[in-house]
N, C-alpha and C positions, 0 to 999 in steps of 0.2 A: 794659351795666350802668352805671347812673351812680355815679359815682366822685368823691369832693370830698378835697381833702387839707387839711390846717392840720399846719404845722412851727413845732417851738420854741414850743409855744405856751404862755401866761400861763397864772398860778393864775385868775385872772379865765377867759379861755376856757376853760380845764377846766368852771369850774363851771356856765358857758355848756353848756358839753357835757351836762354833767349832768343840768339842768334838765328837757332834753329824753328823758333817762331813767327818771324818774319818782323818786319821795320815796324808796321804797321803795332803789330802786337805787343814788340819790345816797349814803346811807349805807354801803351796802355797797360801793362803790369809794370812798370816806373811809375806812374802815374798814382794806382792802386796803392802802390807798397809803399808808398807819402803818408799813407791812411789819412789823403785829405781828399776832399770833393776837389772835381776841377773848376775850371770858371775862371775870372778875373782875378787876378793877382796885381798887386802893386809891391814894388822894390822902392829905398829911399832913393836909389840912380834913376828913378823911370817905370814907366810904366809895361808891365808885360798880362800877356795872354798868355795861358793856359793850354795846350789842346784841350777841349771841352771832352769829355766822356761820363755817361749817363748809368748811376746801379739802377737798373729796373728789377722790380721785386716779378718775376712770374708766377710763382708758387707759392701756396704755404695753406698748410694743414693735413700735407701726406706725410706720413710717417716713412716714407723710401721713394725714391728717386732712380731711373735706370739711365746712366749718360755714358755718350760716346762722343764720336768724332767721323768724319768722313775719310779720316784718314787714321796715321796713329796723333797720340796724344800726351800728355802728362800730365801727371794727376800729382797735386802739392797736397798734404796732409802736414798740418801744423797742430799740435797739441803741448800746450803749458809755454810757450816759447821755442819748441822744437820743431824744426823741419824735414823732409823726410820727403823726393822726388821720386817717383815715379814712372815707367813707362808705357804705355800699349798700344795694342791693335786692334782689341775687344774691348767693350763695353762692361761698365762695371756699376754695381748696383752700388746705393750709399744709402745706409738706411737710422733714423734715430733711435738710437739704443740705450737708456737709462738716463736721455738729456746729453747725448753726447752722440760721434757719429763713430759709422763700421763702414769700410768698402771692402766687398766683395767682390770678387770676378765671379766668371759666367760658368762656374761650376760650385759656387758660394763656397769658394775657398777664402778665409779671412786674409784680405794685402795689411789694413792696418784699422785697430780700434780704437776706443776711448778719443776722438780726436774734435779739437776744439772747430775746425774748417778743413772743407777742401774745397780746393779749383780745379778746375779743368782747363786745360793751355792748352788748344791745336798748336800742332807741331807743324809747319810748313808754308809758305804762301797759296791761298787760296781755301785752307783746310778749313772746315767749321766743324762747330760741336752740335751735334744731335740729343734733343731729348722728346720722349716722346713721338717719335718721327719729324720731330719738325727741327727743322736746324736754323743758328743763331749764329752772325757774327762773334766777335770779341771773345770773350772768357768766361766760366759761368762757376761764378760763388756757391756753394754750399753751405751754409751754417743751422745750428739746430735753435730750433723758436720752441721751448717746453718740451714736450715729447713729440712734436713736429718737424719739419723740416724747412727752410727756407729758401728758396730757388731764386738769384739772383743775377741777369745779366750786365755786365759791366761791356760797353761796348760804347765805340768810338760813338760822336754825336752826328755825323753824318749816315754813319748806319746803321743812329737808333731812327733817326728820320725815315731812311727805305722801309723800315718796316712799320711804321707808325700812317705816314701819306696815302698809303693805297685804301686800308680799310678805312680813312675818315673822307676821304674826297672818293672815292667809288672809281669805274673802270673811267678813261677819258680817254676822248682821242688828240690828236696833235694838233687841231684848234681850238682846242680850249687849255694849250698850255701854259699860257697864263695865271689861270685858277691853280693849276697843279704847283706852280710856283710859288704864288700866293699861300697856297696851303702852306707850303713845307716854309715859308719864312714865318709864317701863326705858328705853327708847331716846334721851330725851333726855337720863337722868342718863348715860347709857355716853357720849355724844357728849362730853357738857363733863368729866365725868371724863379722856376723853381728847384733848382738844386738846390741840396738841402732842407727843402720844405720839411719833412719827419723829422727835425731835429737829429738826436741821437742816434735813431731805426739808420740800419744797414742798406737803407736804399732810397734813391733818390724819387723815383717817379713807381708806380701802381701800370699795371698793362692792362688796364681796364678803363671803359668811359671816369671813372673815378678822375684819372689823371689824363693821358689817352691812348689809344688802343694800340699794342705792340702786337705783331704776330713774327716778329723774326723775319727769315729770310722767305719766308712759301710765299708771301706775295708781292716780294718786289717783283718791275716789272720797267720796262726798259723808257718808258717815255715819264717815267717818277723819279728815276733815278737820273733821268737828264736835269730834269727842272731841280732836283736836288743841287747834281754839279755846277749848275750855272747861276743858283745862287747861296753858294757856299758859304758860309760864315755870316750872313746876311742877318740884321735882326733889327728888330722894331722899335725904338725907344721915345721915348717921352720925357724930355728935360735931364738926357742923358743917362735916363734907367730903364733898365727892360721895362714893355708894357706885359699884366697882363694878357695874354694875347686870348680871349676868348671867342670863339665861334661856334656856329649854331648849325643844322642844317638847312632851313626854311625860315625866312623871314615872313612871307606873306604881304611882303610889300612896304613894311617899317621895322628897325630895328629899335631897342628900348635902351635908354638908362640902366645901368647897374642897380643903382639904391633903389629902380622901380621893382626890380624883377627879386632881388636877393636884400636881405640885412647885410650893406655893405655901407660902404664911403661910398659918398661920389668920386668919378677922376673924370678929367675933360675929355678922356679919347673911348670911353666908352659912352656916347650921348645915343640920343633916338634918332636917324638919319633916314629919311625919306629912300626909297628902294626902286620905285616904277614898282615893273614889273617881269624886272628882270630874272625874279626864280618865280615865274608862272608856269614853268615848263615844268617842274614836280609836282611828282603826284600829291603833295603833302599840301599844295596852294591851299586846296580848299578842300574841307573834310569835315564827315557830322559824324556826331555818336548820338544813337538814341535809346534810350531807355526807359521800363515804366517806371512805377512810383517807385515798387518792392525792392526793383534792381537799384536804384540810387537809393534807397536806406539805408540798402543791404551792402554795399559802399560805405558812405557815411559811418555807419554804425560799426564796420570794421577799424577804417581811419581813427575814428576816436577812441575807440576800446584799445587799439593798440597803442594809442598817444597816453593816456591816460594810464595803463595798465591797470582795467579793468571793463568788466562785460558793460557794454552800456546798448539800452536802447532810445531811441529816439522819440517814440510814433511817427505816425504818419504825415509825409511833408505836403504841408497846405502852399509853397509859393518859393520861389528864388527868386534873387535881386541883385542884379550888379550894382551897386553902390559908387564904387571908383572905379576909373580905367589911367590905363599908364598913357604916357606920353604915343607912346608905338600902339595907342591902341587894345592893350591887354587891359584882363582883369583885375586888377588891384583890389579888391576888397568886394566878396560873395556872399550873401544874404542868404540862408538855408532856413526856413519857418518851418518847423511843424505843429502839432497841435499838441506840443506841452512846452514846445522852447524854441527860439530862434539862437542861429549858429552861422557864427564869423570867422570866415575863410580870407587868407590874404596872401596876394602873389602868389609866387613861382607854387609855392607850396599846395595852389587849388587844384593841379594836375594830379598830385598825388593821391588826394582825397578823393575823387572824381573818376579817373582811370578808366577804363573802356570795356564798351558790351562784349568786343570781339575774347577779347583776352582782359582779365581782371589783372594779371600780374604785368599789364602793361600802363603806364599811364596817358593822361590825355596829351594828344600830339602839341597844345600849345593850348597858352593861355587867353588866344587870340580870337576869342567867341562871343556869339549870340545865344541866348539862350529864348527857344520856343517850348511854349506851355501846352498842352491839347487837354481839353477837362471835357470828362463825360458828364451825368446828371449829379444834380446836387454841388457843381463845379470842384467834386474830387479828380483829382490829377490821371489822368489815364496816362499820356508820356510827356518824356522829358527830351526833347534837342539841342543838342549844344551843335551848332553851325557855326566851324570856327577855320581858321586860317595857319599857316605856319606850322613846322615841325622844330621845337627844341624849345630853349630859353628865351632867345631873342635877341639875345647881349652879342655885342661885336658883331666878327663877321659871316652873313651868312654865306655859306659852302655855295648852294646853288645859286646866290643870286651872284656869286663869285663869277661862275661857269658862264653864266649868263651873258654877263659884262665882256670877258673871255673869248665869246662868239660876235661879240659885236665890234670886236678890236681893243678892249682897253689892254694895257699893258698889269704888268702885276703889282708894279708900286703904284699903279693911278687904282688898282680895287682894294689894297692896304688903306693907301690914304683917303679913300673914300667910305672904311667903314669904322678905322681908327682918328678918330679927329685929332687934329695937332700935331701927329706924330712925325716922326723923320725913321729915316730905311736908311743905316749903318751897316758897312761891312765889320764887323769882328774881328774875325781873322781869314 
């Protein structure tokens, strides 16, 4: 492996370094080396923007990490205040060692230890960094969490979108490019709405539904990354500040209120808005789960044993009751009898307790149900059907009824403002 070092080096040699990383990059480690998040800025001469760039957390809880580059690279180690650059053409491993890190090259010859972070900087235009086989725009953080490690991408906000768009809105073709549009202006008002959100944590957004789903560059794909450039800097505000931008898969025909579905505040642009039936064409419209008595106890009695942290049983369930329904039609408040106690379920949170015949570590596709009773002799419960509608939460906008709208001609700020009430479509930058 060829290997070059530079210590202590100048603000002059960084930029040296730089240069060699392309425009694109050189920003983005300026950006970094602020050690502030990006976003909105205000100056007392005026107002300025930002480039937005996003830390997304990928990893954490391996103790070693193998990264590369598609091409060569340099690998920055910083420890106590010192810096320490590096070069290659091979991949080199980073592993946590006593709370601290080691990189190794591909003969686990020690480059350098005891070190507080390393980055990874492709060297060149077009160059990305690989991990794991999958490769990643921007730069990619190292830092040690305990005796773990922390995998973070810092990468421009336009190509945290490429990778985020494709797994939340699925394959599409070029009439329904509007939806694809539509996505990526949700996705990018969620992203800047929440920089920052982990407070002090090293990273801005989770690549999981938690936050939303990054896969780097394996899935970009050419008719995502158009709708991306064409509406670039694009975002969604409400009385002049990012909205929430939440979205669902499957409305089933009504979306809901926030304060119905979650313990939240109300806000005006997340209300319940009437749908048609414009996401009938998913499989998720309409959907039953059914199960006997034993199987919904046997639910039940896990949900609450785990809430409670302790074994608990129930008996046997004599009856359920919807009690409340939300505005869109959900369940807000579930009725569970059995014959030593009755048990109150509310909102979002009845999917959980509930969850499905097929796979228990799944939950129920939406809160959007009927529930049928069937009693054999003595009117003991033989099964349980929930016949219910919608895939997700139901809050904001749903994806397929997006597609929908999409196909029939709307434009992508007439399906924003139709599931964002109030809101106004702002270029940024």
């Amino acid at each position: 492996m060829a290997l070059y070092t530079l210590r202590n080096i100048s603000l002059l040699s960084v930029m040296k370094l730089l240069l060699r990383v392309g425009t694109g990059l050189i920003l983005l480690v300026l950006v970094w080396s602020c050690a502030s998040v990006p976003g909105l800025r205000e100056e007392s001469t005026g107002t300025f923007i930002r480039v937005p760039f996003v830390r997304v957390l990928l990893e954490e809880g391996a103790d070693q990490v193998k990264i590369g580059a598609e091409a060569s690279f340099a690998i920055e180690c910083l420890s106590q205040g010192q810096q320490s650059v590096y070069f290659s053409g091979q991949p080199v491993t980073i592993t946590n060692e006593q709370r601290l890190l080691r990189v190794t090259d591909r003969k686990n010859n020690v480059i350098e230890s005891a070190l507080d972070e390393v980055n990874i900087i492709p060297r060149g235009s077009g160059n990305r960094v690989r991990v794991n086989n999958k490769s990643y725009r921007g730069i990619m953080k190292v830092l040690p969490n305990g005796y773990t490690i922390r995998l973070i991408n810092l990468v421009y906000m336009e190509d945290y979108l490429r990778g985020v768009v494709p797994p939340e809105i699925g394959q599409r073709t070029d009439e329904e490019i509007e939806a694809v549009k539509a996505q990526s202006v949700a996705a990018r008002t969620y992203a800047m709405a929440h920089l920052k959100q982990y407070g002090a944590e090293p990273y801005d957004m989770k690549s999981s539904v938690i936050d939303q789903i990054y896969e780097g560059m394996s899935v970009e794909n050419r008719l995502v990354n158009k709708a991306i450039e064409e509406t670039t800097g694009r975002v969604i505000t409400h009385q002049d500040e990012f909205i929430n931008a939440y979205y669902h898969s499957t409305c089933g025909g009504t979306t809901d209120n926030i304060a119905d579905i979650w313990d939240r505040k109300e806000v005006p642009y997340l209300k319940s808005v009437e749908d048609g039936t414009a996401c009938s064409w998913s499989k998720y419209y309409t959907w039953q789960e059914v199960f006997t008595e034993p199987q919904l106890r046997g639910r039940v009695e896990q949900y609450l044993s785990s809430d409670r942290g302790r074994d608990l049983r129930i008996g046997i369930i004599t009856d359920l009751e919807i009690m409340q329904r939300t505005a869109g039609g959900r369940v807000a408040k579930l009725l569970i009898r059995t014959e030593n106690h009755t048990y109150s379920f509310y909102k979002d949170r009845i999917r959980w307790v509930i969850r499905r015949t097929s796979d228990p570590e799944l939950i129920l596709p939406s809160d959007r149900f009927d529930v049928i009773i069937d009693r054999g002799p003595g009117e003991k419960i033989k099964t349980i059907t929930f016949k219910g509608r919608g895939y997700g939460h139901g809050v904001g906008m749903c994806q397929c009824g997006a597609i929908g709208h999409a196909r029939d001609g709307w434009t992508c700020e007439q399906i924003l403002k139709h599931y964002y009430t109030g809101v106004e479509i702002k270029k940024l930058y």
